[in-house]
C-alpha positions as CSV (number, residue, x, y, z in Angstrom):
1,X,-102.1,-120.6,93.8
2,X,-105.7,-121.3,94.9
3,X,-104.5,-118.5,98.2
4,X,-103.2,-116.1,95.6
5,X,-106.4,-116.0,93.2
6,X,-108.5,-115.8,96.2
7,X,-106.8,-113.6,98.7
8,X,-107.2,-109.7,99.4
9,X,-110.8,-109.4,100.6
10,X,-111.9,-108.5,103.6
11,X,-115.6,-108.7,104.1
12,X,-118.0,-107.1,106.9
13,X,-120.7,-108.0,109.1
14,X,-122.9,-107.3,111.6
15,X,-125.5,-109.2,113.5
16,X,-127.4,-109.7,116.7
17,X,-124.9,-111.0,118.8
18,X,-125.2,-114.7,119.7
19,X,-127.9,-115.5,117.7
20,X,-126.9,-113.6,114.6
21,X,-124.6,-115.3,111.6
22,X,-122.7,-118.2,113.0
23,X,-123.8,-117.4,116.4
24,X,-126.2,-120.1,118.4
25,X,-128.4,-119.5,121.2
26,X,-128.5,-122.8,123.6
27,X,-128.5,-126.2,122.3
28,X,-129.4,-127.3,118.4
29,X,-132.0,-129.3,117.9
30,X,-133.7,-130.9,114.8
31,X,-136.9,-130.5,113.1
32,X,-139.3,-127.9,112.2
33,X,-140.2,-125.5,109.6
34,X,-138.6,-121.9,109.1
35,X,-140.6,-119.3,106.7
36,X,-139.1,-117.0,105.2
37,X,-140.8,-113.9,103.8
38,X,-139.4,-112.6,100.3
39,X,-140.1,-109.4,98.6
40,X,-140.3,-110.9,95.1
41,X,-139.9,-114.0,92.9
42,X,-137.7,-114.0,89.6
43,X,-139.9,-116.2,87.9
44,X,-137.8,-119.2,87.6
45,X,-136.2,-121.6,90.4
46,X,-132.9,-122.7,88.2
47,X,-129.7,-121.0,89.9
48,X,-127.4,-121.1,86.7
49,X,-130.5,-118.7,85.4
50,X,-131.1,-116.3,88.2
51,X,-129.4,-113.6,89.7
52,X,-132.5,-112.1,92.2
53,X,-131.5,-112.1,96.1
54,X,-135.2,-112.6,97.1
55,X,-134.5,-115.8,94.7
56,X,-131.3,-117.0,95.3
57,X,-132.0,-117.1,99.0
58,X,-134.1,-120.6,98.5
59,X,-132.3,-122.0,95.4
60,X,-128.9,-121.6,97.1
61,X,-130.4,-124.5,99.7
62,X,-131.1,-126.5,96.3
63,X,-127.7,-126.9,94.9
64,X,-123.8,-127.7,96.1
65,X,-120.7,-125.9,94.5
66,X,-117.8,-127.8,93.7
67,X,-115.7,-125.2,96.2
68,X,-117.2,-122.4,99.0
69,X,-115.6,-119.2,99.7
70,X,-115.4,-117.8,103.2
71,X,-117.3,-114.6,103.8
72,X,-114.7,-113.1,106.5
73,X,-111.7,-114.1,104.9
74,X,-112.3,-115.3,101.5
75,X,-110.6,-118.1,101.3
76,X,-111.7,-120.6,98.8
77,X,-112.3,-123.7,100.9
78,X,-113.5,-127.7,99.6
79,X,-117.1,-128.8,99.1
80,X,-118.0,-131.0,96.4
81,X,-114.3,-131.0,95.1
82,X,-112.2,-132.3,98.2
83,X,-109.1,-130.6,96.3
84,X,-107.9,-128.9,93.3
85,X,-105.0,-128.1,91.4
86,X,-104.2,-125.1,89.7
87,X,-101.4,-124.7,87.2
88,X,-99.0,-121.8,87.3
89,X,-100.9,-119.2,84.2
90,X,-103.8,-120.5,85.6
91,X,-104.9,-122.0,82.6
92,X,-106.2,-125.4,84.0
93,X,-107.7,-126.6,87.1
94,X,-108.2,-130.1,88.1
95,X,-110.8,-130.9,90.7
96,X,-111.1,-133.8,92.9
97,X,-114.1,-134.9,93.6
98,X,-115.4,-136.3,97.0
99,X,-116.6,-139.8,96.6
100,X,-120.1,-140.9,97.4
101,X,-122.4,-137.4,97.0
102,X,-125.6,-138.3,94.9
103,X,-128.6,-135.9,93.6
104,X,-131.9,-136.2,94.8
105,X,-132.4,-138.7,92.0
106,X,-130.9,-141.2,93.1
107,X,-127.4,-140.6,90.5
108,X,-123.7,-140.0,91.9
109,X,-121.5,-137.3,91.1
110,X,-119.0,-138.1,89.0
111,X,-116.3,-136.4,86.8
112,X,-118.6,-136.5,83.6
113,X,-121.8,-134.7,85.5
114,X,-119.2,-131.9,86.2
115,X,-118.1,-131.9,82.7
116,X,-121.8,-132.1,81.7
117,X,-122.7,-128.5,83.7
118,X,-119.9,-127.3,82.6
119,X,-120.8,-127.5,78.9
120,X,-124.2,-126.9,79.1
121,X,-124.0,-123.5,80.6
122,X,-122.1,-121.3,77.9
123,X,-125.1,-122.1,75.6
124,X,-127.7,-120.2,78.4
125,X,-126.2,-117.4,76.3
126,X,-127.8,-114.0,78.2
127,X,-130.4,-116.3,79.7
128,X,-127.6,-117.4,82.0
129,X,-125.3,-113.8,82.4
130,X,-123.6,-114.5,85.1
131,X,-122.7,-118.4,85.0
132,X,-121.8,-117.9,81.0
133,X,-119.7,-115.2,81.9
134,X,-117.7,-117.0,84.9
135,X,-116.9,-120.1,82.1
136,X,-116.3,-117.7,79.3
137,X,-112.8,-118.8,77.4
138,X,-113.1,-122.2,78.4
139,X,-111.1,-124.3,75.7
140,X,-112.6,-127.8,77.1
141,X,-114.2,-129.8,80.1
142,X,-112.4,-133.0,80.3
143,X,-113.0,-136.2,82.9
144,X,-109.5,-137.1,84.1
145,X,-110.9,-140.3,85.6
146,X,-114.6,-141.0,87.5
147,X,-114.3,-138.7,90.8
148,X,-111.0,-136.3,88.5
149,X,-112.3,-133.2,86.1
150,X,-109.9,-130.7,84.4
151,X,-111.4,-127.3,82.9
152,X,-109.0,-125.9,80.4
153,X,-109.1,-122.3,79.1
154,X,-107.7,-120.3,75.9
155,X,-106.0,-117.9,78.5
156,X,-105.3,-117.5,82.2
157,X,-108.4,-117.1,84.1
158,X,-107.7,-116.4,87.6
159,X,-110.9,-115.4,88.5
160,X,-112.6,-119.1,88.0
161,X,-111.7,-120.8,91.1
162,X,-113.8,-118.5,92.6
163,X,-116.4,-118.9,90.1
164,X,-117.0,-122.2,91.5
165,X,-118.0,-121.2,94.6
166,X,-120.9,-119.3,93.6
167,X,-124.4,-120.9,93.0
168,X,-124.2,-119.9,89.3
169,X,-122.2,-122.6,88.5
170,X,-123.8,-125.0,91.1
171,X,-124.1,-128.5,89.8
172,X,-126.9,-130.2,89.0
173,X,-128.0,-134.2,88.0
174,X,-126.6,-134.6,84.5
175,X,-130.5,-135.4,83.9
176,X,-131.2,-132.0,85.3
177,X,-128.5,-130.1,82.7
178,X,-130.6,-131.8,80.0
179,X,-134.2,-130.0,80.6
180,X,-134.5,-127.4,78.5
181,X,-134.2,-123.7,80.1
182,X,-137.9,-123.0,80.2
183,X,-138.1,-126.3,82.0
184,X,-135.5,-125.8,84.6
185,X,-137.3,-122.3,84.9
186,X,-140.5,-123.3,86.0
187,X,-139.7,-127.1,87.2
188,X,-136.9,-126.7,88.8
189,X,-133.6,-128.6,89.0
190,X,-131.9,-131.4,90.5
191,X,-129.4,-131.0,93.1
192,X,-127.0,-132.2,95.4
193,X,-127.7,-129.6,98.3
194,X,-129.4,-130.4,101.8
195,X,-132.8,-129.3,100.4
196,X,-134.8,-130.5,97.7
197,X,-137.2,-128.4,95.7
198,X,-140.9,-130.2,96.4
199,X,-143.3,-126.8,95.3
200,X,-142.8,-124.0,93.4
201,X,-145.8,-121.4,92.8
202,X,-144.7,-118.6,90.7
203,X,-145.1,-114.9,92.7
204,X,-146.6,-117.4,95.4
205,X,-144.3,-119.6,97.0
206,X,-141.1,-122.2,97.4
207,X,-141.5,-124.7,99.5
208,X,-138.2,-127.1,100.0
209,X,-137.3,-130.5,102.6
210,X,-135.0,-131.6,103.9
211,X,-132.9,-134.2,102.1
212,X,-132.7,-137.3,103.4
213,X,-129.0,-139.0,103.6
214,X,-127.2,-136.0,102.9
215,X,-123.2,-135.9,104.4
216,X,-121.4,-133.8,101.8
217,X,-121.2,-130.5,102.9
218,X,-119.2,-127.4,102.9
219,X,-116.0,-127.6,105.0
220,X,-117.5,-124.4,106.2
221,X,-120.4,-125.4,107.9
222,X,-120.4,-126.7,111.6
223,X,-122.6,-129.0,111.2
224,X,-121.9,-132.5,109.5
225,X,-124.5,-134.8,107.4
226,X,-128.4,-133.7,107.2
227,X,-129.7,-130.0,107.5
228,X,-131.2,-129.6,111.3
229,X,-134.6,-128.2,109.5
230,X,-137.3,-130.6,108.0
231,X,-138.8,-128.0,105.8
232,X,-138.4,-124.9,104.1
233,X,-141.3,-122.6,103.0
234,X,-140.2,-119.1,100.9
235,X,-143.3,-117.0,101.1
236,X,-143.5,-113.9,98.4
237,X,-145.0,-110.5,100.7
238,X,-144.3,-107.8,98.4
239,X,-145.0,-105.2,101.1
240,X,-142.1,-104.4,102.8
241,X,-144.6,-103.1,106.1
242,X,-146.3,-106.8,106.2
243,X,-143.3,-108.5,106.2
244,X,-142.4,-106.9,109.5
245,X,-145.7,-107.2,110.7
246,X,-145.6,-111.2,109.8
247,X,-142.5,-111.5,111.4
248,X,-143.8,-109.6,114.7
249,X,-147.0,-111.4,114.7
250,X,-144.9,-114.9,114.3
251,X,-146.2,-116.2,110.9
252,X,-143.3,-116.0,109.6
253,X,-139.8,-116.6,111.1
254,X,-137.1,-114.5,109.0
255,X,-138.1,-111.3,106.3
256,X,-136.0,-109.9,103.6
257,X,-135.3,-106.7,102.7
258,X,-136.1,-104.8,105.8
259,X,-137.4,-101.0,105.0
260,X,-135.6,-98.0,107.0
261,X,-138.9,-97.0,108.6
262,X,-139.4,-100.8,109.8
263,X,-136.1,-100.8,112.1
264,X,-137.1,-99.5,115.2
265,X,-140.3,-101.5,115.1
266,X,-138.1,-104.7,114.8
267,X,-135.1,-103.5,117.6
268,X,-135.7,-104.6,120.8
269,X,-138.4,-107.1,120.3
270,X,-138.6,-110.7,119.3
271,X,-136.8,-110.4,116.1
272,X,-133.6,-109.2,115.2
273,X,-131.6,-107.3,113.0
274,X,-128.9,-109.2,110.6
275,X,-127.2,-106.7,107.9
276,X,-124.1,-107.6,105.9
277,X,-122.7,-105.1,102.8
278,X,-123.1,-107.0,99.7
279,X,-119.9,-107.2,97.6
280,X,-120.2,-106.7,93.8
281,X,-121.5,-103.9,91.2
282,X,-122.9,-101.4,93.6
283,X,-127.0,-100.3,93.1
284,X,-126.8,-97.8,90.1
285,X,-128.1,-97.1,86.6
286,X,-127.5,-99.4,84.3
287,X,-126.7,-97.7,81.2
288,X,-128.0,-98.1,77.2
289,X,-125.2,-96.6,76.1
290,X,-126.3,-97.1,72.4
291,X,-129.1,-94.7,73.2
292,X,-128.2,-91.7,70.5
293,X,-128.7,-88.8,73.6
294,X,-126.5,-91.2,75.7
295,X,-123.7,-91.8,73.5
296,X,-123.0,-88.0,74.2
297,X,-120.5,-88.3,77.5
298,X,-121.3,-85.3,78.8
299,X,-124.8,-86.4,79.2
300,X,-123.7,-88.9,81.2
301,X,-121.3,-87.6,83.2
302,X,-123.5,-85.0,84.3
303,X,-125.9,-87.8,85.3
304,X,-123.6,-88.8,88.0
305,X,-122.7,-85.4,89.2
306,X,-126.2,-84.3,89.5
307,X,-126.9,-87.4,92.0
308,X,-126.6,-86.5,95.7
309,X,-125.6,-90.4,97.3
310,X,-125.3,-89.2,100.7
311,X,-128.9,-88.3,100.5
312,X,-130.1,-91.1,98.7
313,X,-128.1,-93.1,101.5
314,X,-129.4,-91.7,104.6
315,X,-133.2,-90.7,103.5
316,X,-134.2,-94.6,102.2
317,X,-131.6,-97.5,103.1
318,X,-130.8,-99.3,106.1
319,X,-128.5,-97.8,108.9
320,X,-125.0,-98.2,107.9
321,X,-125.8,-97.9,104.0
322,X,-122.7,-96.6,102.4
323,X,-123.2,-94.1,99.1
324,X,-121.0,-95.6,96.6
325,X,-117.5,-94.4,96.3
326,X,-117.1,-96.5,93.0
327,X,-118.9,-99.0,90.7
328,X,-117.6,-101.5,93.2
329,X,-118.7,-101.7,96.8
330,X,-115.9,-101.5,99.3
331,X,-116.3,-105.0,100.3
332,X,-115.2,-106.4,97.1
333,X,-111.7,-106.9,97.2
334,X,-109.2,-104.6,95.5
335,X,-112.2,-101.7,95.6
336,X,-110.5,-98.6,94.5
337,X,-112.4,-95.8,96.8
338,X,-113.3,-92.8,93.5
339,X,-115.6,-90.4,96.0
340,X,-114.1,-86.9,94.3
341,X,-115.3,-88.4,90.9
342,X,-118.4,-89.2,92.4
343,X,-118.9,-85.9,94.3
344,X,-122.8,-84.3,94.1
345,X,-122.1,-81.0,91.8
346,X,-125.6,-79.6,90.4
347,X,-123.1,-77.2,88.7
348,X,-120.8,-79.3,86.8
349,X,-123.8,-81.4,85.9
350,X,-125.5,-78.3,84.4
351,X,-122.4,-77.2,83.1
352,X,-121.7,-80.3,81.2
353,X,-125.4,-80.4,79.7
354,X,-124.6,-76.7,78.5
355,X,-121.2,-78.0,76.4
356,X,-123.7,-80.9,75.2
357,X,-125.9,-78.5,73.6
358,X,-129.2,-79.0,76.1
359,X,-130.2,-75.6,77.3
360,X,-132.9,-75.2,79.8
361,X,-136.4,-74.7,79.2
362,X,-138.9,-72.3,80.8
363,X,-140.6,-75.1,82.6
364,X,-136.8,-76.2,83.5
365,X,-136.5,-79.2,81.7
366,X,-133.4,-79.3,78.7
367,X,-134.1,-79.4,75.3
368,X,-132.1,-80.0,71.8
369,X,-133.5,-79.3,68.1
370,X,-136.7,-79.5,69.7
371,X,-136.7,-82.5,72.0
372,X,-136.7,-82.6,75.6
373,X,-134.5,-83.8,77.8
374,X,-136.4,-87.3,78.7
375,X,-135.1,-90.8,80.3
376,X,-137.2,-93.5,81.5
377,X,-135.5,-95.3,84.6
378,X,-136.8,-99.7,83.8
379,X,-137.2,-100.9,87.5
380,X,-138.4,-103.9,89.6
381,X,-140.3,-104.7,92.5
382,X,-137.8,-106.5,94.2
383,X,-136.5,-104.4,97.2
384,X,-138.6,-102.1,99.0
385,X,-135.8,-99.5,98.9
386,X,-136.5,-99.4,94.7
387,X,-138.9,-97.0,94.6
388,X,-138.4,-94.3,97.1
389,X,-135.1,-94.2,95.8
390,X,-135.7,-93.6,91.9
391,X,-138.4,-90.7,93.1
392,X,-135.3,-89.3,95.1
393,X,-133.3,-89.7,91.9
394,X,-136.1,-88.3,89.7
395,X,-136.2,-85.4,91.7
396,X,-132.5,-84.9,91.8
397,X,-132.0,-85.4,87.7
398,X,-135.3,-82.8,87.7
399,X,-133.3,-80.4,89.4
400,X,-130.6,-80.0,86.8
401,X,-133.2,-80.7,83.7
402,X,-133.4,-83.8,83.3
403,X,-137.3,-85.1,82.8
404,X,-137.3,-88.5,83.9
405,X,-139.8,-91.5,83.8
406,X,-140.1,-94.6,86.3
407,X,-141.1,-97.4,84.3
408,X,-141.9,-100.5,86.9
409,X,-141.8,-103.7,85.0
410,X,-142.2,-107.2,86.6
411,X,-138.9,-108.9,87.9
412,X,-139.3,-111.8,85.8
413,X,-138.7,-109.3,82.7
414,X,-135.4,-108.6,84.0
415,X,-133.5,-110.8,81.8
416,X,-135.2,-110.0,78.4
417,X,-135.3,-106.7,79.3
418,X,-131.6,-106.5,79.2
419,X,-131.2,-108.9,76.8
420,X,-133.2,-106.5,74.1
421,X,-131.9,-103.6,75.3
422,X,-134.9,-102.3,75.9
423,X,-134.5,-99.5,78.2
424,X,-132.9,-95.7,78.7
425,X,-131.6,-96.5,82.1
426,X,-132.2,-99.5,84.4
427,X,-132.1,-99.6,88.1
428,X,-130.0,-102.7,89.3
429,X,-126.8,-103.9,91.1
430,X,-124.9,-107.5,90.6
431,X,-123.5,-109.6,93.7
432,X,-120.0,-111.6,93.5
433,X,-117.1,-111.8,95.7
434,X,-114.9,-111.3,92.8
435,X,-113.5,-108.1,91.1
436,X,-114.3,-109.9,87.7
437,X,-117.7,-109.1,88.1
438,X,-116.9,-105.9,86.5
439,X,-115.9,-108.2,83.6
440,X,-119.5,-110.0,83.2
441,X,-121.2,-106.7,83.3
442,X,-119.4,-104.2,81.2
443,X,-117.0,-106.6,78.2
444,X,-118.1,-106.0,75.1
445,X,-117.0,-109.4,74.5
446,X,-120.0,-111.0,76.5
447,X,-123.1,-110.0,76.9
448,X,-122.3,-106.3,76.6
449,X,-126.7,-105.8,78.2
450,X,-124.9,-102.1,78.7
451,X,-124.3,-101.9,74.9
452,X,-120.9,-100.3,75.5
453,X,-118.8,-99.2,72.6
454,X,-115.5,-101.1,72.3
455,X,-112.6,-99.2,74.2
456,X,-109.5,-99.8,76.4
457,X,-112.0,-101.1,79.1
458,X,-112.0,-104.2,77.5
459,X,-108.2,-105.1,77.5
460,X,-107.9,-103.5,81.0
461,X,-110.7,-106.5,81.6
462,X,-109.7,-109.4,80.1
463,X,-106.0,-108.5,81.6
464,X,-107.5,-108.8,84.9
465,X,-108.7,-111.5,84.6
466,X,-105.9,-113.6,83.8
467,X,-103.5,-112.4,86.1
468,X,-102.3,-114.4,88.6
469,X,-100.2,-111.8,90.5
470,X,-102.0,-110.1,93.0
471,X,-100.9,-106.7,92.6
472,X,-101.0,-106.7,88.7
473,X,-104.6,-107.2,89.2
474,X,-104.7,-105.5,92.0
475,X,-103.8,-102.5,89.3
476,X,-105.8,-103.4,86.7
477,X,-109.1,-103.9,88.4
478,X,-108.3,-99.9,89.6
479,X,-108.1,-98.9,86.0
480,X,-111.2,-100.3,85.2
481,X,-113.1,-98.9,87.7
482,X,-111.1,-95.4,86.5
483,X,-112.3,-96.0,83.0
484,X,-116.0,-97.2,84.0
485,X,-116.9,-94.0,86.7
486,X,-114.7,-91.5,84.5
487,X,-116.8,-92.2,81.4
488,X,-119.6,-92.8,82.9
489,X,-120.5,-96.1,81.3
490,X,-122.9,-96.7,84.7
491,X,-123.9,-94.5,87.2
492,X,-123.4,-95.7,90.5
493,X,-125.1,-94.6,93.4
494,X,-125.6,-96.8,97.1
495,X,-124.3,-100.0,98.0
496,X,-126.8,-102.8,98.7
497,X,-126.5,-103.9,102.5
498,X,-128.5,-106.8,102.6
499,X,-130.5,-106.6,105.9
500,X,-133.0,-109.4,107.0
501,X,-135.2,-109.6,110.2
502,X,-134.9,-113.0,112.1
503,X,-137.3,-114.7,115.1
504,X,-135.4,-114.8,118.1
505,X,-136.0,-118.7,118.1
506,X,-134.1,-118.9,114.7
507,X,-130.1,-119.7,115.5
508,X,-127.0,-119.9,113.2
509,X,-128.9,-118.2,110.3
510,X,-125.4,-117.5,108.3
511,X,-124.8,-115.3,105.7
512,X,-122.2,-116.6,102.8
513,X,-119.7,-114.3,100.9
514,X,-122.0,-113.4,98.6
515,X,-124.7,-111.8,101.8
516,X,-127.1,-114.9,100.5
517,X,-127.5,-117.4,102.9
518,X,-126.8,-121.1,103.9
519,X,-129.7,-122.9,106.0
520,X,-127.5,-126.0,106.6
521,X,-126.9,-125.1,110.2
522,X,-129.8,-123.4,110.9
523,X,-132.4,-124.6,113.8
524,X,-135.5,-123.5,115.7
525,X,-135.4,-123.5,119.2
């Protein structure tokens, strides 16, 4: 069963040959310190919370998951839980703890901590979108015996037991599940993982150690008992050019995020190259669908014919950047490829904005009963590819009458920016191996930050998700992508290919199915 749920993704990578994910250049040796330059800091260091790459890449170290998922197969493979049991509507699923793993407090995992996380999280509410979202349905949490936990839910779920490999449901100390939100945000948690959190300074810093005694990790990882590295520093350079010129200059041994016009500078010299497709909802506009001008869906349809992706693509992303061909990327499994819906047609996108009543202006722009045609794009800091692509995008809307506005906020007003619905149109994307995450970001029966009106969509996605045959879902997840890009619920326009710049002395820096990272196995040398 665990096969079934998990099977029929096939994920892509590319590195730097022996040095590059799950490489290794010579022989592994410990100690040391790796720093890793980030583009931005969410504004909280507790995982079940955050859903920022730049963020995730240090918090991941923090905690274990009770299962891992392999990024070139994606197999769901033992960690914390040793084994599991599913039963045939996938309904429940017992885990079976390994024996002996303990926090950084000192306290063992047991049955009841699981149980603990595990009813703790729905009550994040939108605070927590993704790790609610995975648990959503769940009828109880109940501890089988000390080291045996079974999670039951009102219906078949067969996207959880991949759920449980992500680090939104990474457990934490049972102390740790009783801090209060704003304390985990800015305090931090308590894990199991190879690192422990020692300093966080917000838009500053992360600095993480190693953990002493630790022998529990992922059946994944080649390497057995404590992480190789003695310390862990996350330093926040919002400028994409410094980053590269840390990394060249040697103050800083890996950078996120690395900027089109930074690639040739990094080729060839003592760094290199690491990219890897990120699976998930693809980068697009996020949008308030409640908005009165964009509950016409015309307007929006004509949004995503008036963007050229191919453009967008090759002008400001990585080499290899694929233009999305549906709200999924193609590395998610059971991607249904949608390009001829997603064509770039100026005409049909003026064409639909003439049925909808907005005729041109003499300085171009559309208007209705007197109002122009005006959208403000919410956007973050958090990729240096952000803004050169909305000015693209603002140029490309201009062109068929649409006046838009960039609105940069800070990232840590991500969350309650969604969460009020404050926006026209937001610039995002959402990682997961998992088709459900389609599920998390557009039901109307969860957080619904999209404020989509109640439709088929959601029976096509709560269908999905509990079917355990592979090409039932197989089906279903290619309706719902039908019924997102047809009605335009989100615009989707470039996958994310996560691309990092690594020192030539860093080995077996690995990506995880996800494109985050695992430091476990990484060494300096």
């Amino acid at each position: 069963m665990a096969a079934l749920l998990a099977g029929g993704v096939l994920l892509t990578a590319c590195g730097s040959g022996g040095d590059g994910p799950g490489g290794g250049g010579g022989r592994a040796k410990s100690g040391g310190t790796l720093t890793f330059a980030v583009g931005s800091d969410a504004g909280c260091v507790d995982p079940h919370q955050v859903g920022s790459n730049d963020t995730i890449y240090s918090l991941r170290q923090v905690v274990d998951s009770l299962t891992d998922q392999d990024p070139k197969t994606g197999k769901i493979v033992p960690w914390l839980a040793k084994s599991w049991d599913i039963n045939a509507d996938a309904t429940e699923f017992t885990f079976h703890l390994r024996p002996g793993v303990t926090f950084s407090d000192g306290s063992e995992l047991t049955a009841q901590v699981v149980k603990d996380n595990f009813d703790a999280v729905p009550e994040l509410g939108a605070l927590g979108t993704l790790a609610q979202g995975y648990l959503s349905g769940v009828k109880s949490t109940r501890v089988v015996d000390p080291l045996t936990v079974k999670v039951t839910f009102e219906k078949p779920n067969a996207q959880f037991i991949q759920a449980t490999s992500t680090h939104s449901l990474g457990i934490e100390s049972s102390a740790s599940v009783r801090r209060t939100p704003q304390q985990k945000c800015s305090e931090g948690v308590i894990g199991s993982g190879p690192f422990v959190l020692k300093q966080y300074v917000q838009n500053q810093s992360i600095t993480l150690a190693k953990r002493t005694g630790y022998d529990w990790g992922s059946s994944l990882w080649s390497k057995q008992g404590e992480a190789y590295l003695d310390k862990l520093v996350f330093k926040v350079v919002p400028e994409a050019g410094v980053r590269t010129g840390s990394l060249q200059s040697g103050q800083v041994d890996a950078i996120s995020s690395v900027a089109k016009a930074d690639e040739a500078a990094l080729k060839g010299g003592q760094a290199t190259l690491q990219s890897r497709a990120n699976p998930g909802v693809v980068f697009g506009l996020g949008i308030n669908n409640a908005l009165p001008v964009l509950k016409d869906t015309k307007v929006r349809q004509a949004l995503v014919s008036a963007l050229d992706r191919q453009q967008i693509a090759d002008t400001v992303y990585p080499s290899g950047t694929r233009p999305a061909t549906s709200v999924l990327s193609h590395t998610t499994p059971v991607h249904t490829d949608l390009s001829p819906d997603l064509a770039h047609d100026a005409a049909k996108a003026k064409s639909l904005l003439d049925a909808a009543g907005w005729k041109a202006g003499g300085d171009g722009i559309r208007a209705k009963d007197g109002k122009k045609l005006r959208l403000a794009i919410s956007w973050f800091p958090n990729a240096a590819t952000n803004q050169p692509t909305l000015e693209l995008v603002q140029q490309q809307l201009k062109a068929v009458g649409i006046d838009v506005v960039l609105k940069q906020l800070q990232v840590s007003q991500f969350t309650a920016t969604l969460q009020e619905g404050q926006f026209d149109l937001i610039w995002g994307n959402v990682t997961r191996a998992d088709p459900d995450i389609l599920r998390n970001s557009f039901s109307t029966e969860l957080a619904n930050v999209y404020q989509l009106p109640p439709s088929p969509l959601d029976d096509v996605l709560a269908r999905q998700a509990a079917a355990t045959d592979v090409a039932e879902r197989r089906q279903l997840v290619g309706e719902a992508q039908k019924l997102l890009v047809r009605n335009a619920y989100y615009v989707p326009v470039v996958e994310l290919q996560t691309q990092l710049g690594v020192s030539t002395k860093v080995h077996d820096l690995d990506f995880d199915s996800g494109s985050r990272i695992h430091l476990h196995d990484t060494w300096i040398g």
